[in-house]
N, C-alpha and C positions, 0 to 999 in steps of 0.2 A: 504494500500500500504506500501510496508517495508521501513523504514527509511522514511518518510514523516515526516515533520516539518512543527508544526502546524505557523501560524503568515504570512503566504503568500500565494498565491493564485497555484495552485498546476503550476507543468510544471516553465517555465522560466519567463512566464508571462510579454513579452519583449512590449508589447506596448499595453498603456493605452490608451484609448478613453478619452478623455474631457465630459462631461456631453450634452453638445449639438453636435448633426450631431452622435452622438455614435451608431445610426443603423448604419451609413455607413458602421461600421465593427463588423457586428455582425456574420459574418460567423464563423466556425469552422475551425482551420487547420485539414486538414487527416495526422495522423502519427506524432502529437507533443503529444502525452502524456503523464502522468507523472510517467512516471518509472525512479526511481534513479538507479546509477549503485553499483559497489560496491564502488569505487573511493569515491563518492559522501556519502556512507555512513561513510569512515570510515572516510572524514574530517568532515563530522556532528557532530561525535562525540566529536570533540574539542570544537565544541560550550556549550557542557552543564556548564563548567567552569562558563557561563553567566548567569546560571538558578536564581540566587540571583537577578541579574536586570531584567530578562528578567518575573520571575513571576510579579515586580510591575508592569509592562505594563498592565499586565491581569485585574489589579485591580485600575482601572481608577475613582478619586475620582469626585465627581459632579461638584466640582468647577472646574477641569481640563477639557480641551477641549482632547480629544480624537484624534484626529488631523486624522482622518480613519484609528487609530491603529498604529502612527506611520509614515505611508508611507506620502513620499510630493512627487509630483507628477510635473515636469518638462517638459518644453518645446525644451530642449538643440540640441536635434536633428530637430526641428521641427515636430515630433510625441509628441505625451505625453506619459511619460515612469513616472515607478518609478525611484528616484534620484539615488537608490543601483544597479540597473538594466542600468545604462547609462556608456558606456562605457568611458567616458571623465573625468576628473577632472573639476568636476565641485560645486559651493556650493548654497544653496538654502537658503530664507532667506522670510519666512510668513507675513502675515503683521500682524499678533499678536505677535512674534518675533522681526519685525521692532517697532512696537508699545512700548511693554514691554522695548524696548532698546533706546528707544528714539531717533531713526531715523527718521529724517522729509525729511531728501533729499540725493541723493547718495555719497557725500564726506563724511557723519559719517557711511558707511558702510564699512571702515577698523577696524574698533572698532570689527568686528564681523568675517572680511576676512582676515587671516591674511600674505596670496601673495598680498592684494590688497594695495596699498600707492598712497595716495591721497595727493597734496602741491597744493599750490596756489604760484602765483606768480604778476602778478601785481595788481590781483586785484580776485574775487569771480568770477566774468562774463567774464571775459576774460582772465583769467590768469590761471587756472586749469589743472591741470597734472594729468592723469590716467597711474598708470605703476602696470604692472602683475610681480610678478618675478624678481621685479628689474628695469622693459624695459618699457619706454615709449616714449612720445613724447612731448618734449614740446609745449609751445600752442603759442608761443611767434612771428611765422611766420604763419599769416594766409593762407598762399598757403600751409601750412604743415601738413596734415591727419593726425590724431590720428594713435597710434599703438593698442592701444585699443578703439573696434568701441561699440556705445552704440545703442540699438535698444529698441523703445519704443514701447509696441502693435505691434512689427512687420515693424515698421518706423524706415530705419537706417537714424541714427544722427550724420555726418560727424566730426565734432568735440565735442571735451569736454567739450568746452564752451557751445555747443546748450545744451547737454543732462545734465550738473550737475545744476540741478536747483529742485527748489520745485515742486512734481509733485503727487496731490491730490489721493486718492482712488487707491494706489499703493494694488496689490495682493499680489505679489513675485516678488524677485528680484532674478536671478541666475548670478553666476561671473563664466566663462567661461574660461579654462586657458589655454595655449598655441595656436597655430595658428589653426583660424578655415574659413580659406578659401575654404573650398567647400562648404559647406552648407552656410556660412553667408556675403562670396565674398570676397572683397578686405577690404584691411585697418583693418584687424584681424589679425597681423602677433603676437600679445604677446596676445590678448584673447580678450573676450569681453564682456558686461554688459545688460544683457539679462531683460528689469524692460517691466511687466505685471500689467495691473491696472485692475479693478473690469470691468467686462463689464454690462450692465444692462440688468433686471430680470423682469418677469411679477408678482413675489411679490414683493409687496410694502416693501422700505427700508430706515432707514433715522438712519444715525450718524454725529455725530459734537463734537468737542473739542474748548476748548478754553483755552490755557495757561497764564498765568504773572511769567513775571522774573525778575532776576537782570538787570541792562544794561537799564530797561525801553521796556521788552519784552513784547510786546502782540504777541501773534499768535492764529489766531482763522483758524478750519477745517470744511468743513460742506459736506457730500456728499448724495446722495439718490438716488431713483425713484422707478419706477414701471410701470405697461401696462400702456400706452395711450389706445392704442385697444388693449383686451383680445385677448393674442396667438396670434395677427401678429404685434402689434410694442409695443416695453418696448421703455423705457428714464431715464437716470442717467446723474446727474450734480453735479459737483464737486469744491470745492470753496477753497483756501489758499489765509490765509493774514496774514503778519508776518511784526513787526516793532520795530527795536533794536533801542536804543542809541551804539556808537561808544565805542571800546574797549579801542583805541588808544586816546593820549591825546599829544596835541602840546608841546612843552617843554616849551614856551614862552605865547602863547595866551589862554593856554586853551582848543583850538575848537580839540571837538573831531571824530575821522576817525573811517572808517569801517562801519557805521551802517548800519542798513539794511531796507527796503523798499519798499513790494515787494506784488503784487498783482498778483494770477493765478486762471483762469476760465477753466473748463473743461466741453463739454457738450458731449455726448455720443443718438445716436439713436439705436437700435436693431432692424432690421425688418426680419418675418419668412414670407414668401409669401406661401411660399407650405412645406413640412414637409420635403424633401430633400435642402432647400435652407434656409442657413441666412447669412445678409448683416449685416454689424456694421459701420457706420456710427461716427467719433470722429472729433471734432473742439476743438481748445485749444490758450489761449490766454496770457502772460503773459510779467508783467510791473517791471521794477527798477527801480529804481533812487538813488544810495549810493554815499556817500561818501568815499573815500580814495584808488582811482589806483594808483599805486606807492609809496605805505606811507609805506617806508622800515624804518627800525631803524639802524645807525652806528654798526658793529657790531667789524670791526676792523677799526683802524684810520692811516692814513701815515701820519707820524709827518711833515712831510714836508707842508704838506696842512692843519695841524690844525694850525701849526705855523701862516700861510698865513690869515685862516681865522679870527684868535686871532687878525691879525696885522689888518684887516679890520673890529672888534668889533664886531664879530660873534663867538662869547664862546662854545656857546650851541653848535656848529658841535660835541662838544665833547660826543662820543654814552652813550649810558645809557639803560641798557637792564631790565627797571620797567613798558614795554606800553608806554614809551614816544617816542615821533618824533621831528624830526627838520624841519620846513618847512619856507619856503617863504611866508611870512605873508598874502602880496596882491595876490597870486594866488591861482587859485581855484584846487583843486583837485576831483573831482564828474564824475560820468558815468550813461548814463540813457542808460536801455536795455531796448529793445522791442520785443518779438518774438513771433508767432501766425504759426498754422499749422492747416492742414486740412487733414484726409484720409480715407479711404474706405476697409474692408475687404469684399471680397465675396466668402463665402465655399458651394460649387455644389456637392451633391451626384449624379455622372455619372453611378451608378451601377457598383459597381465593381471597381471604384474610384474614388478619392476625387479631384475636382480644388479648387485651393486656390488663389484669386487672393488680392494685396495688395499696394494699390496706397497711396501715399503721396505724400502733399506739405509741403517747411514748409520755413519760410522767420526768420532771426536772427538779431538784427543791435546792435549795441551799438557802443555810441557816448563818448568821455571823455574831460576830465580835465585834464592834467596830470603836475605835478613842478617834472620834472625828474632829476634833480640835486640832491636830496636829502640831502641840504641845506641849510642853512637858508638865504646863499647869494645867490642873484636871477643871476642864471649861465643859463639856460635854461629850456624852458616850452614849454608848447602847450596848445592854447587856446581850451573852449568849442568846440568840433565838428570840431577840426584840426584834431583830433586824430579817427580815428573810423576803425572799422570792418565789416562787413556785410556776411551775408549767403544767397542764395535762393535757393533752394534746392528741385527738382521733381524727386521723387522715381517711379519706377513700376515693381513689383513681379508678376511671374507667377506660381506655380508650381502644378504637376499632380502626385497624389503615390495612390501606388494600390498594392494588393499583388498578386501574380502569385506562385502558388506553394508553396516551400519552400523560397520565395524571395519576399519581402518588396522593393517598388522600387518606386524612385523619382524622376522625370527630372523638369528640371526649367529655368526657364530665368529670369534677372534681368536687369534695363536698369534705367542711373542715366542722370540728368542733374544739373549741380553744379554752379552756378556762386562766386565766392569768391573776396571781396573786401575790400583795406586795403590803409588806409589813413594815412598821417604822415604829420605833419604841426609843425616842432620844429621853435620856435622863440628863439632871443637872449634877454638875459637878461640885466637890467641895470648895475649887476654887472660883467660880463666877462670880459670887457677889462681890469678893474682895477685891478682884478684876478689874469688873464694872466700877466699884466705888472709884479705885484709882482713874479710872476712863474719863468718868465726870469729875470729878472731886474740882480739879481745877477750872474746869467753867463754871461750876455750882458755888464753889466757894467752902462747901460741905466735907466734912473730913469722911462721914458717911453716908452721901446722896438718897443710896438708895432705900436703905431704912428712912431719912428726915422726909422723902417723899411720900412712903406707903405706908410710914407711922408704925410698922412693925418692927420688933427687936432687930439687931444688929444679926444680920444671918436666917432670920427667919422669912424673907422675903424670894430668898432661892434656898432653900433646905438642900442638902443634898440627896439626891436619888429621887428627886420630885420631878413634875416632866410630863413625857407622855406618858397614859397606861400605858395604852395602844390603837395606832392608825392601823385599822383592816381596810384594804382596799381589795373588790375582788370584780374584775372585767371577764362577761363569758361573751363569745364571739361565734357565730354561725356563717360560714361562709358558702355560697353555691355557686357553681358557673359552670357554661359550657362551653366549648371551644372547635374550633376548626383549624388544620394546619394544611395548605395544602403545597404540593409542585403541579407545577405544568411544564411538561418537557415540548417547548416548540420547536427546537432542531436540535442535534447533534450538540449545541452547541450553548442556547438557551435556554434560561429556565426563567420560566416568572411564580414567584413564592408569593402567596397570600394565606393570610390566616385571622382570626377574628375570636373574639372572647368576651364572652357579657358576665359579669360578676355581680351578685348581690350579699352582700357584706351586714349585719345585724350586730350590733354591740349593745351589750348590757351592761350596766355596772354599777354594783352594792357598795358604799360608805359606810363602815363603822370606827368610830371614833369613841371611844372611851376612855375616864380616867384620869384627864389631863388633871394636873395639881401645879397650879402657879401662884401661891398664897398672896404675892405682890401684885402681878394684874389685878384680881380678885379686889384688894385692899383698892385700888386705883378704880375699877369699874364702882364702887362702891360710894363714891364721891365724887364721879362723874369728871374722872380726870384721867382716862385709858384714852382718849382720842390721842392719834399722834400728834403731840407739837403742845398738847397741854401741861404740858411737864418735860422738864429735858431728859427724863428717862422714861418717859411712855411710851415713844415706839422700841425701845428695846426690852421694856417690861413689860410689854403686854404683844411684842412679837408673836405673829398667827403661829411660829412652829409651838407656840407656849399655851397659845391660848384658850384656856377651856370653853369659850361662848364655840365654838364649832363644834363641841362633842353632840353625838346627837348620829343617825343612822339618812341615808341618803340613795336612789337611786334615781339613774335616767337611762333614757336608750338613744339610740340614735342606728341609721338603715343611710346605706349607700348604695346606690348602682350606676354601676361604672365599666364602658367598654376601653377593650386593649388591643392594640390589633398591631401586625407589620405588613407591608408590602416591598417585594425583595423584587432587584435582575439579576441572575445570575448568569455571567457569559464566561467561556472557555477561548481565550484568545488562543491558545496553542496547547498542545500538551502537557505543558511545562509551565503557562500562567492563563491563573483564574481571576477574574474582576467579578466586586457586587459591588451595588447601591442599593441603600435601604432606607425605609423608613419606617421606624415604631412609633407606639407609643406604651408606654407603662404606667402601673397603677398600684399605687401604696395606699392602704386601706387608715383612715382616722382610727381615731382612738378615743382615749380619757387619760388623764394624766393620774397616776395612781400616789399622788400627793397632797395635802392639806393645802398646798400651796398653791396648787390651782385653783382655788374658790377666791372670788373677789374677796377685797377686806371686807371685813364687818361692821367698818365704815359705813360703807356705797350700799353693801346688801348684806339680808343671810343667807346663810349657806346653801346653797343649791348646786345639787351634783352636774347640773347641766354648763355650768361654768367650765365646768372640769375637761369640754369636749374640746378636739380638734381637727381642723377637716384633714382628710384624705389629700397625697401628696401627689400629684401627676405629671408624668416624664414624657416630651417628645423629642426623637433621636433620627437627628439626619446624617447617616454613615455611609462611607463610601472607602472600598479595599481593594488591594489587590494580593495574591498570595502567586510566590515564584517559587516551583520548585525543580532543579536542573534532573537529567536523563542520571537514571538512578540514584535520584536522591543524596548526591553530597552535601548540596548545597541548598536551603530553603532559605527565603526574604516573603514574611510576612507583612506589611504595613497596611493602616487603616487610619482617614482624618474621620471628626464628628463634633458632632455640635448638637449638645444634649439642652434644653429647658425645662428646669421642674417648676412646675406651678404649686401654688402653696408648700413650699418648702419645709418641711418638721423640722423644727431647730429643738433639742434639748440642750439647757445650758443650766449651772449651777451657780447660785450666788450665792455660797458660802453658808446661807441658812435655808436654802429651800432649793427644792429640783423641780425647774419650766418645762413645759413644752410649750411650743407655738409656731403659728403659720407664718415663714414670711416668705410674701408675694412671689418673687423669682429669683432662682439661682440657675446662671448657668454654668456649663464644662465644655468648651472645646480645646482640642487641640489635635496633636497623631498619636500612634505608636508604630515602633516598627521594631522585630522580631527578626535573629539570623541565627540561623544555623550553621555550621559545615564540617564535613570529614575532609580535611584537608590529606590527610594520609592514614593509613594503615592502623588504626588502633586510638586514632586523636577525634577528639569531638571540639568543636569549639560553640560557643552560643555567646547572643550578645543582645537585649533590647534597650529599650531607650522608650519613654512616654513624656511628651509635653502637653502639661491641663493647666488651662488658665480656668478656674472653678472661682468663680465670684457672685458673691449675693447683687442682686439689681437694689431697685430703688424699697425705701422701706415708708412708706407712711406715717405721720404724726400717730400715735397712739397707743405704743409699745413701750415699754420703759425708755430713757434716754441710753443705757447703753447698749439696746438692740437697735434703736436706730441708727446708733454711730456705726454698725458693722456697715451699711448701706456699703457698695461699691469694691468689697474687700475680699482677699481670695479666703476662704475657707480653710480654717483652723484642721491642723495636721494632714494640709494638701500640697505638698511639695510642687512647683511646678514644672520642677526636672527629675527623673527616674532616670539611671543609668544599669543595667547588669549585665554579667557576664561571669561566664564560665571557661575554663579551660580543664578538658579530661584528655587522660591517656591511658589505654585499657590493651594489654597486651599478653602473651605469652615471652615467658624469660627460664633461664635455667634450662636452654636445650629441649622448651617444651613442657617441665616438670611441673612449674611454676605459672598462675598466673598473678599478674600484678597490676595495681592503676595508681591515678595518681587524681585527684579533683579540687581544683580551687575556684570557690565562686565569690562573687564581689558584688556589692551593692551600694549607690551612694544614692542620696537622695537632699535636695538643695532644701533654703532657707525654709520655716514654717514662722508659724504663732500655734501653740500648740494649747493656748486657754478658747473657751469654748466662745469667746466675745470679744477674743481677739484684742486683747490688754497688749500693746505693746512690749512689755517688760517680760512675753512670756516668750519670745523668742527664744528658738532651738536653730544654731547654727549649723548650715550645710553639714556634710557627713557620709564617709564611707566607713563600711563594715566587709570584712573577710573572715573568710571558713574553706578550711582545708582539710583534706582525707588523704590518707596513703593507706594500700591495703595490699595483702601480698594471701595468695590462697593454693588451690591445688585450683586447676581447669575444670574437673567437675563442680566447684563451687564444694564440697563434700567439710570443707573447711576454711574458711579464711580470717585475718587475723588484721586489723584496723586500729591506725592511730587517728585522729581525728584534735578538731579544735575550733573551736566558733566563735565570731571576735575576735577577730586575730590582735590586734593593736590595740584590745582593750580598752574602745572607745569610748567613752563615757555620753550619756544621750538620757533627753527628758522625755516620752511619749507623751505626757500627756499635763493641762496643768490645771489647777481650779485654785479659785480665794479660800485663804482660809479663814476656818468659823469666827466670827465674830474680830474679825483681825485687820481689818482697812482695806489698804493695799498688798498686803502680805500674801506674796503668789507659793503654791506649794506643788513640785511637780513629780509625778511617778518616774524612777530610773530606770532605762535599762537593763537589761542584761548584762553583767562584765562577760570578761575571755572566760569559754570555760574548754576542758581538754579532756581526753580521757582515750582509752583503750574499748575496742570492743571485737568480740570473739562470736563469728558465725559458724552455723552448719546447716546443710542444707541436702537434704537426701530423696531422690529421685529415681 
């Protein structure tokens, strides 16, 4: 055939079969064959420029895995496609890739993505930020949906907290970029994280690792199986245990924060009943218990409050950016997670199409600790299991695709039940009043303000341990939609992609509040001097996180419907390069803010739950890619520009004493990415991307506090607008064959941020690279091998993330980094 290029499968080759259920589509299209046109030949011939990498491919050394020549093979549409052939921005990541790069769980895969940026904020389990492009969500209001959704095996995972965790016998991981509301629903408005684990096999299979590190690392992996009964049931189970010392270290006592803690089981069933049907069966179960939510470090000081705490014999307030913290000695700081799921895949050859049906459960809790002052003077806290979160979560997937002619065609139903729950229990601390007194004293003139105003004893106006009872916030959610995804193959050549989704979204949500004890508001509502400004200590004495006129029980509901849809071209200019244009839109479902803080003052109104609401966040994405991949695969050049608009934008932000949500008007993200691969020789892998996103809020309207309008115009808090990464691998046979060996360094910088959530100047996190390196040395069947490793190579010091702290001015407080960490780790692997 003229101009045919060897290294792909002839024609467009637009969807791939999986290895099981692969009769289902074993027909033949009439009328797709592989005739190039001229078009096609004469940009083929641009590719030979690649003939230098594209012949190492041909010559694939023993010790290199062959990978099917190149091609990885992805799930992004819910077909299996090759990844050059998918018309999305999308990135793929193997688990000998994950391995080689020392990923054990989804936050070290920016190191590899480089749109992807991953922060934590109060904590690993509960405090984690997934943002695409710039755009995410903070995790900080549990009624608050990810902007980026994570889907495990096909289980979506409502927040970032359920899905960033340790999660055994991972395949491939694909990062999905811009909004993907038709195929994968709601709550996809910036992309989403697509993690595939091994399913089980009727040959028997058994690997395990086991690491030590610095910090007092152990982490041990063990996965396997094989038939129980030959051809109708396989079993794989899957095992992580991982146990740090803390990175963080008190400035005072020693005790050190952060560590880690963590036990996850994964069991898998595979049953084939009949040669057109198999069912996949997964249960998974996993345990925390760490130390350190909240364990921020000073990063900037208001002299006015180190003064205050100097004059109260508390030095150490003063920050120190070496791993140290400042804490409350007698409080505890620790969080125990628990979460367990359960779900069922069943794929049906109907003749002539495939039912795919995909049920899950999956239940989240985590309980904490929290000295939220971050001080060493005891200002306020919350006792064990004041503080907690909770998920329960029943998913149900339908869908039916088949092809008809020249058209590939999928309709689907999806159907959610959500319950979300969020606990807060701030107590007072022994040190507040004496605080406070010093705060005012000098504009009062009063040696003890806050008693001369509320007329109570000296101390009696903040008792200690008085506070909240407890804030019960509990949001249940009902979601339905149906969907269409379709292709139309108009030639050889062209595809036009359309697909459409209508969602209806129902939110409920129950207030209970009880308990509150603040003897000093009380005193002050009591003489008709709680208004703010009636006194110079009533708005901090009668502060709504304090104040008991809110106790009292609350619900409202609120119903949205809301369509999502893309319209895709997909053309094949030559063998070797694929071009689309696209255009989405996506859709993030509103909420309720599950904090006290959301109800107007008590001022203006009382309390009504419907204060509490906030609308639905909506994403339109104009994209346009191309993807190069040379005659066998040496060499890939992925790039794609875009230009993403959210309309009512969710912003959570913390002011030190209360956690916001709210709408603003528009944020946009344009800018490109581009992705390289290549096998330059014999055993070498090299990679390299690069993302530029200019992610800025538009204009903001009088009406929002003063310091959300001043974000107006400003790029978005821990959105770097340069991403650079790159990898260099070498994977070979040594020792005359006896031996194999590699080598892996991969590298990540990312430029200037503002990493507080309002974009406080002072909260600046300067530009920054990070490196991690592997050398491993084994036998060629893998039967054993033996890995020195190390992350953060230069031990760069870096803030993710920053918030005010409590009751403290200007006093910025920012979570640290990771330092260098190193260790040994010992594979085996039997086949």
């Amino acid at each position: 055939m003229p101009c045919a290029m060897p290294g792909r499968a002839s024609g467009p080759a637009k969807a791939i079969q999986p290895p099981q259920l692969s009769h289902l589509y074993n027909q033949k299209q009439n009328g797709r064959e592989n005739m190039k046109r001229k078009l096609g030949c004469g940009l083929s011939l641009a590719a030979l420029v690649w003939a230098p990498f594209a012949s190492a491919q041909d010559d694939v050394s023993p010790g290199q895995a062959a990978d099917n020549g190149g091609d990885i093979i992805v799930t992004a549409t819910k077909r299996s496609q090759n990844l050059q052939d998918v018309p999305i921005a999308v990135s793929a990541f193997s688990s000998e890739q994950l391995q080689k790069s020392g990923i054990n769980d989804t936050r070290e895969l920016m190191t590899l993505a480089p749109s992807l940026n991953l922060t934590s904020t109060t904590s690993d389990s509960a405090g984690v930020v997934i943002r695409l492009r710039g755009v995410g969500s903070e995790a900080i209001n549990p009624g608050l949906e990810s902007s980026v959704a994570t889907f495990v095996d096909g289980v979506y995972r409502s927040r970032s907290n359920l899905s960033l965790t340790d999660i055994p016998g991972i395949e491939r991981i694909e990062v999905l970029r811009g909004p993907q509301g038709t195929l994968f629903g709601k709550n996809t408005s910036a992309g989403l994280i697509n993690v595939i684990t091994f399913a089980p096999k009727f040959e028997p299979s058994f690997d395990a690792a086991a690491s030590y590190g610095n910090y007092d690392l152990v982490r041990l992996n063990a996965g396997g199986g094989g038939a129980l009964v030959k051809n109708l049931l396989a079993v794989r189970l899957d095992a992580a245990y991982q146990r740090r010392g803390g990175f963080l270290r008190d400035f005072d006592s020693g005790h050190r924060y952060r560590n880690r803690n963590r036990l996850t089981l994964r069991g898998q069933l595979l049953l084939t009943p009949a040669d057109d049907v198999e069912i996949r069966l997964i249960a998974d179960y996993g345990h925390r218990r760490e130390t350190g939510p909240d364990t921020y470090s000073p990063i900037v000081n208001d002299p006015v409050y180190v003064g205050i705490f100097q004059a109260m014999g508390f030095d150490s307030h003063i920050g120190r950016q070496d791993l140290t913290i400042t804490t409350t000695q007698d409080r505890a700081s620790v969080e125990e997670t628990d979460q367990w799921g359960l779900s069922g895949e069943l794929n049906w050859d109907l003749g002539g199409a495939r039912l795919t049906s995909i049920t899950g459960y999956r239940h989240w809790r985590n309980d904490q600790a929290r000295e939220v002052d971050y001080a060493e003077a005891d200002l306020v806290y919350i006792p064990f299991k004041a503080a907690a979160q909770a998920f329960d979560t029943f998913t149900q997937e339908i869908r039916l695709d088949g092809s008809a002619g020249p058209v590939d065609w999928m309709i689907g139903g999806f159907y959610s039940h959500e319950t979300a729950f969020g606990r807060y229990g701030y107590r007072i601390g022994r040190d507040l009043e004496p605080f406070l007194d010093r705060l005012f004293g000098p504009t009062t003139g009063q040696a003890n303000p806050i008693s001369f105003y509320t007329g109570l004893p000296v101390g009696a106006s903040y008792p200690e341990g008085s506070g909240v009872g407890r804030d019960d916030f509990r949001q249940t959610s009902r979601s339905i939609s149906v969907f269409t995804h379709n292709v139309w193959h108009l030639t050889d050549r062209l595809d036009l992609i359309g697909g459409l989704r209508f969602t209806r979204e129902a939110k409920h949500v129950e207030v209970d509040i009880v308990g509150t004890q603040n003897p000093g508001c009380q005193a002050l509502i009591s003489v008709g001097l709680s208004a703010p400004g009636a006194t110079p200590i009533s708005g901090i004495q009668c502060l709504q996180l304090f104040d008991a006129r809110y106790d009292g029980s609350y619900t409202a509901r609120k119903v949205e419907k809301e369509w999502s849809g893309i319209a895709t071209i997909s053309y094949d200019f030559s063998e070797a390069l694929h071009g689309y244009a696209t255009y989405s839109r996506g859709y993030k479902a509103g909420g309720f803010v599950l904090d006290r803080a959301g109800f107007r003052p008590i001022a203006v109104k009382s309390p009504d739950a419907d204060d509490l609401a906030f609308d639905p966040e909506l994403a339109t994405n104009h994209e346009a890619g191309l993807k190069f991949r040379s005659p066998g695969g040496g060499v890939t050049v992925n790039g794609a520009v875009f230009y993403t608009r959210f309309t009512d934008y969710q912003l959570s932000y913390n002011t030190g004493a209360a956690l916001i949500t709210t709408n603003i008007p528009r944020v946009t993200a344009k800018g490109f990415e581009l992705e390289l691969g290549a096998r330059p020789a014999p055993g070498w892998q090299l990679a390299a991307g690069v993302t530029y996103s200019s992610s800025r809020y538009g204009g903001i309207p009088p009406g929002p506090p003063a310091n959300v309008v001043a974000i107006a115009g400003q790029q978005l808090a821990n959105a770097p607008k340069w991403v650079v990464t790159g990898s260099v691998g070498w994977d070979d046979l040594v020792a005359g064959g006896s031996l194999r060996a590699f080598v892996q360094l991969d590298g990540r910088y990312q430029s200037d941020v503002l990493t507080e959530r309002l974009l406080r100047p002072t909260s600046g996190q300067k530009g920054y690279a990070l490196f991690n390196a592997r050398l491993g040395v084994g036998t060629p069947d893998e039967r054993w091998a033996l890995e020195l490793w190390a992350r953060n190579l230069a031990d760069q010091r870096t803030i993710g993330s920053a918030i005010p702290a409590t009751f403290q001015g200007a006093t910025l407080v920012g979570a640290q980094g990771e330092p260098r960490t190193y260790g040994l780790t010992i594979r085996t692997k039997l086949r």
